[in-house]
C-alpha positions as CSV (number, residue, x, y, z in Angstrom):
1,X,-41.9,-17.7,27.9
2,X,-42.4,-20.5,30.5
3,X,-42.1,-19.3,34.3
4,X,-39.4,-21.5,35.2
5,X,-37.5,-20.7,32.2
6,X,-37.9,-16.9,33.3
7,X,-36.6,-17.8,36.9
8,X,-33.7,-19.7,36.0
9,X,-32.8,-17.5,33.3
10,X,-32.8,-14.5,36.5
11,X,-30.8,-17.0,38.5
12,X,-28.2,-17.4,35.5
13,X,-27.8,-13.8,35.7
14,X,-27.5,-13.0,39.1
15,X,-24.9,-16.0,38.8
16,X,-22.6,-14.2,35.8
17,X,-22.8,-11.1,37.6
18,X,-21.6,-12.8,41.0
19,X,-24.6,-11.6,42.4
20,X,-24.6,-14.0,45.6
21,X,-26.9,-12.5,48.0
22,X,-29.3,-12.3,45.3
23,X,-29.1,-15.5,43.9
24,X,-29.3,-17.0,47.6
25,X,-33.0,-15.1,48.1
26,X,-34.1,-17.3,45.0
27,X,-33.5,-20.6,46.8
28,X,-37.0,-21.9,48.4
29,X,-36.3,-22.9,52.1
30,X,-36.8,-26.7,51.3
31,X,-34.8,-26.5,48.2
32,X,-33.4,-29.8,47.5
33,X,-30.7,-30.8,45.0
34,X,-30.4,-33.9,43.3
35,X,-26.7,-34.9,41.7
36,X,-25.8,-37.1,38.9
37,X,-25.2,-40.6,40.0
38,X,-27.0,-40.6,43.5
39,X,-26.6,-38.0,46.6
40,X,-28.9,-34.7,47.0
41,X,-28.6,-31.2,49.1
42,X,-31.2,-30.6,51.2
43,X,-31.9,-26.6,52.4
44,X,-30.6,-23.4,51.1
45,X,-27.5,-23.6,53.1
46,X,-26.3,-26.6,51.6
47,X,-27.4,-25.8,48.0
48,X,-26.1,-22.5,48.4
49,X,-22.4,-23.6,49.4
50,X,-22.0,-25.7,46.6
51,X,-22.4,-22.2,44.5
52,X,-20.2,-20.5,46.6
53,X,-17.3,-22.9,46.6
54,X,-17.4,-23.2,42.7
55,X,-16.8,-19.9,42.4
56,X,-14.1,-19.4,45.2
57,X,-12.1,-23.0,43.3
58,X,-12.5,-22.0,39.9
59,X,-12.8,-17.5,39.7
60,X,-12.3,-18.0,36.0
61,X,-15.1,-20.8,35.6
62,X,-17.6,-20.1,32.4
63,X,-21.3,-21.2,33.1
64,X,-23.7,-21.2,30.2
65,X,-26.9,-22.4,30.2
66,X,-28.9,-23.5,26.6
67,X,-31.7,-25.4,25.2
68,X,-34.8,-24.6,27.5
69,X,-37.5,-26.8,27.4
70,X,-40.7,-28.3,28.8
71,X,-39.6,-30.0,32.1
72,X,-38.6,-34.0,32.3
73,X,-37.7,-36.1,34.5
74,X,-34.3,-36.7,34.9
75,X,-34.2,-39.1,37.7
76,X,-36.1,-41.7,35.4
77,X,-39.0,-42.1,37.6
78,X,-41.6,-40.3,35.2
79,X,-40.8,-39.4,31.3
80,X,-42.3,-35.7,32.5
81,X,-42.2,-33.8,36.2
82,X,-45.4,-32.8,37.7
83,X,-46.3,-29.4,38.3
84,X,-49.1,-28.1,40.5
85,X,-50.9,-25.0,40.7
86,X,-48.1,-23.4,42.8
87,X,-45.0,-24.7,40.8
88,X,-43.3,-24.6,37.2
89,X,-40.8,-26.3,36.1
90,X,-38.0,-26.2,32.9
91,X,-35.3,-28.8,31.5
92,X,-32.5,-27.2,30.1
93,X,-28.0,-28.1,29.3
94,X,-25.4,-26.7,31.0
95,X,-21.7,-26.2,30.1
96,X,-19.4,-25.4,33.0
97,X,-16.1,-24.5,32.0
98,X,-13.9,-24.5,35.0
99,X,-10.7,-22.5,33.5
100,X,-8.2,-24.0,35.9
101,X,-5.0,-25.0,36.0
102,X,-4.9,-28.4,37.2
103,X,-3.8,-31.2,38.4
104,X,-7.8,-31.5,40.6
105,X,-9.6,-31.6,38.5
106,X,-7.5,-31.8,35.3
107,X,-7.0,-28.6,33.4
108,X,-9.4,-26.8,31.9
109,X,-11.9,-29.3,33.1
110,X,-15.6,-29.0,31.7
111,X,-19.0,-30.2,32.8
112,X,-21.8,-31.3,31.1
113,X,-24.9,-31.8,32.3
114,X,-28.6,-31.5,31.9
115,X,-30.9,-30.4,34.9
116,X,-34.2,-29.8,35.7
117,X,-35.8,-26.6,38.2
118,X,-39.1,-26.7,39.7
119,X,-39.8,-23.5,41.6
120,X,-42.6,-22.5,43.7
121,X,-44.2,-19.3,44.7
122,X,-40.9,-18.0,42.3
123,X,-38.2,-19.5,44.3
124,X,-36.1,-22.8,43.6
125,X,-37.3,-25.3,45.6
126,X,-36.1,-28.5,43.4
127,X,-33.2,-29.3,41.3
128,X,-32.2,-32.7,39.3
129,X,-29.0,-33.0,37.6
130,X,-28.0,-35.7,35.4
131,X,-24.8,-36.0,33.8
132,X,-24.7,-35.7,29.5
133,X,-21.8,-37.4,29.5
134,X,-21.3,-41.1,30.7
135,X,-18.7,-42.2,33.7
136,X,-17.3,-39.0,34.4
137,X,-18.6,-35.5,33.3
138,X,-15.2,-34.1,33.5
139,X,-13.4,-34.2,29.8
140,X,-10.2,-31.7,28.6
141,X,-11.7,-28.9,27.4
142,X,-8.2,-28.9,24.3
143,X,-9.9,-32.1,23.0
């Protein structure tokens, strides 16, 4: 199995368990996040909150992560992300189902979207997310 896809898959479950601290000591100290449609996070802090406060708005949210691959590049710069000697890199979908009740976002709210980690020396040290979906990435999960 690829290195990356090993890392993120130790993030995942550090994630489902609610694991926190450990999934914080995974983050690289110049981790930087890249959203869908423009706008990064820049150092484990930031990236980390972003974690935190999804948890604390949606307690009942469902992540599930699928479809590992060889790394591209989301951003549409290159078709495929370089790696060096001290990094790896995997592509993979996620589903985010938020569980919630409404009214922001809608109900039961779910998020689609396809990212891309690069780690080095085995932390996270670059994320790109782009959205599956086009205009919003947010659909009602009863439809």
């Amino acid at each position: 199995m690829n290195e990356a896809i090993a890392l993120t898959k130790k993030m995942d479950e550090f994630f489902y368990a609610r694991d926190m601290e450990s999934l914080k000591a995974m983050y690289h100290p110049d981790v930087e996040s890249f959203k869908p449609g423009g706008g990064s996070f820049k150092g484990v802090e930031a990236n980390f909150a972003g974690f935190a406060n999804l948890v604390k708005m949606f307690p009942e949210m469902v992540y599930t992560a699928s479809n590992f691959r060889a790394a591209e590049s989301i951003s549409g710069e290159d078709d495929v992300v370089s790696e060096t000697t001290d990094t790896c890199s995997c592509t993979f979908d996620t589903v985010t189902e938020c569980n919630n009740p409404g009214p922001q976002p809608p109900a039961n709210s779910v998020y689609k979207i396809v990212k891309t980690n690069t780690f080095k020396d085995g932390l996270l040290v670059r994320v790109e997310m782009g959205a599956t979906e086009a205009c919003v990435i947010c659909k009602d999960n009863d439809q």
